[in-house]
C-alpha positions in Angstrom: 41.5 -31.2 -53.5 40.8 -32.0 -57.3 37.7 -33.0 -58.1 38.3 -36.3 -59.9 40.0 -37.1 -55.9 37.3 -36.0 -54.5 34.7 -38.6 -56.5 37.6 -41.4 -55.7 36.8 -40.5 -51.7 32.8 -40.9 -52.5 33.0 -44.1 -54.3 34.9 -45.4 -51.7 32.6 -44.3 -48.9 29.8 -47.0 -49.3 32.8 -49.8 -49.0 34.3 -48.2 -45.5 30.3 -47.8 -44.2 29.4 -51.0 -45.3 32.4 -52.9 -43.3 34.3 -56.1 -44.6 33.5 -59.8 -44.3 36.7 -62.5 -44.8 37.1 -65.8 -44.8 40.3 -67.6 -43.8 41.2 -71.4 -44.1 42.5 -72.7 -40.9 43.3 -76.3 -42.7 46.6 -77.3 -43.3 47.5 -78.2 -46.8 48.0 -81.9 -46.3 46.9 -85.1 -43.7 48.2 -88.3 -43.4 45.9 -90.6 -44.9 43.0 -91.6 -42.9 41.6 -95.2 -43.0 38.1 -93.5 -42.3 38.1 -91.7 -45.6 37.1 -88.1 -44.2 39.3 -85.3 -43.5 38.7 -82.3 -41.4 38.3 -78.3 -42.7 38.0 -75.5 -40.8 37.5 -72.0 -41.8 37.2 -68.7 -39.4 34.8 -65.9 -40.7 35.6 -62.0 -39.5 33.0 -59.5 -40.4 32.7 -55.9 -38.9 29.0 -55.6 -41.1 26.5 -54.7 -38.7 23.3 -55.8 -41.2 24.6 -59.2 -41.1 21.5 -61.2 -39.3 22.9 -63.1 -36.0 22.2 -67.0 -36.4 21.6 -66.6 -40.5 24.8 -68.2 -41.6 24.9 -71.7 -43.4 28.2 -72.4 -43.8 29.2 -74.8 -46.6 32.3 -76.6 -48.2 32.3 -77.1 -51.7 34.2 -80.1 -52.4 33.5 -81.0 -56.9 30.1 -79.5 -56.8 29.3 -81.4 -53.9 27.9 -78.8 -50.4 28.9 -79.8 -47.0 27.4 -78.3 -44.3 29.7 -76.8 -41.5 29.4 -76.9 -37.8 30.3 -74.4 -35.2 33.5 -75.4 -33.6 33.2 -76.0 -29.7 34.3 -73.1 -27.4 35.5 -71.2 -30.7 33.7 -68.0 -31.6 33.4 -67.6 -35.7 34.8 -71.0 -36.4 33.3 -73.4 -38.2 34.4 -77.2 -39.3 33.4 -80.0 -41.7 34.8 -83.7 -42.6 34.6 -83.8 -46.4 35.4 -87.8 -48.0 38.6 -88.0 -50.0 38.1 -91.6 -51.8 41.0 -93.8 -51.0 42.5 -93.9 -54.5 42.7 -89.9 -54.8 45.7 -88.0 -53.1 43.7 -84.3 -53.4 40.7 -82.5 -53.8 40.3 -78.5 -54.4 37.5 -77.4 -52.4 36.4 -73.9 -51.3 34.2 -72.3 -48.9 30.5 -71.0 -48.6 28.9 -68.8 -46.7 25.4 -67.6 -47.1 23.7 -65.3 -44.8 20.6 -62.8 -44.7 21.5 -58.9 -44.2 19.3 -56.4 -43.4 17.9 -54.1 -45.8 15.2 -51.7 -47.0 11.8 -53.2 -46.4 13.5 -57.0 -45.8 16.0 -58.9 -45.3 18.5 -60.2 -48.5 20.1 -63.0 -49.1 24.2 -62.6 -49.9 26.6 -64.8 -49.6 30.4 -64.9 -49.7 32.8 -67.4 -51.2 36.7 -68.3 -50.2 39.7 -68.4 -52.7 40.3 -72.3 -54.2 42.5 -74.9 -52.1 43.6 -77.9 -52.3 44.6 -81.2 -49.3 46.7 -83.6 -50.3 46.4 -86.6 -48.4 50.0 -88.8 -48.1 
């Protein structure tokens, strides 16, 4: 094995110990509109990192610089939901999700976080 493979396998190593964290958008990309205003987002998280702290997450949805908090969903392990206002005179908003958590590290915890690609719901 060449040695410029062999540094490609070590700068990979720290990624394949360090395990993966994803986020994926379980919303669908449009709702009927809703007299209420609000509009339901749900996201599921997958991580395989072990350092992650149980019970550390604060999962938000960024909707125009605005956070909403999300909530576990019932029964559902690694789901989370949120209702996020669409004013009645607007047929979209782009929003993304959030979600910071502590790892463990040398000496104490960190702080990270992890954010989802943009998306947008239309509302008809």
């Amino acid at each position: 094995m060449s040695k410029i493979n062999k540094l490609c396998l070590l700068s990979l190593l720290p990624a394949l110990l360090a395990g993966c964290s994803s986020i994926t958008n379980l919303t669908p990309t449009q709702y009927p509109r809703d007299a209420s205003g609000y509009y339901r987002v749900e996201a599921m998280w997958k991580s395989n990192q072990r350092v992650i702290r149980p019970g550390s997450f604060k999962p938000l949805v960024v909707v125009d610089l605005q956070n909403y908090p999300m909530q576990p969903v019932p029964l559902v392990k690694d789901r989370w939901e949120a209702f996020i206002p669409v004013p009645p005179g607007k047929d979209f908003v782009r929003y993304h999700y959030k979600f910071d958590f502590m790892e463990d590290a040398f000496g104490k915890p960190k702080g990270d976080s992890l954010m989802s690609a943009p998306y947008q719901l239309s509302i008809k």
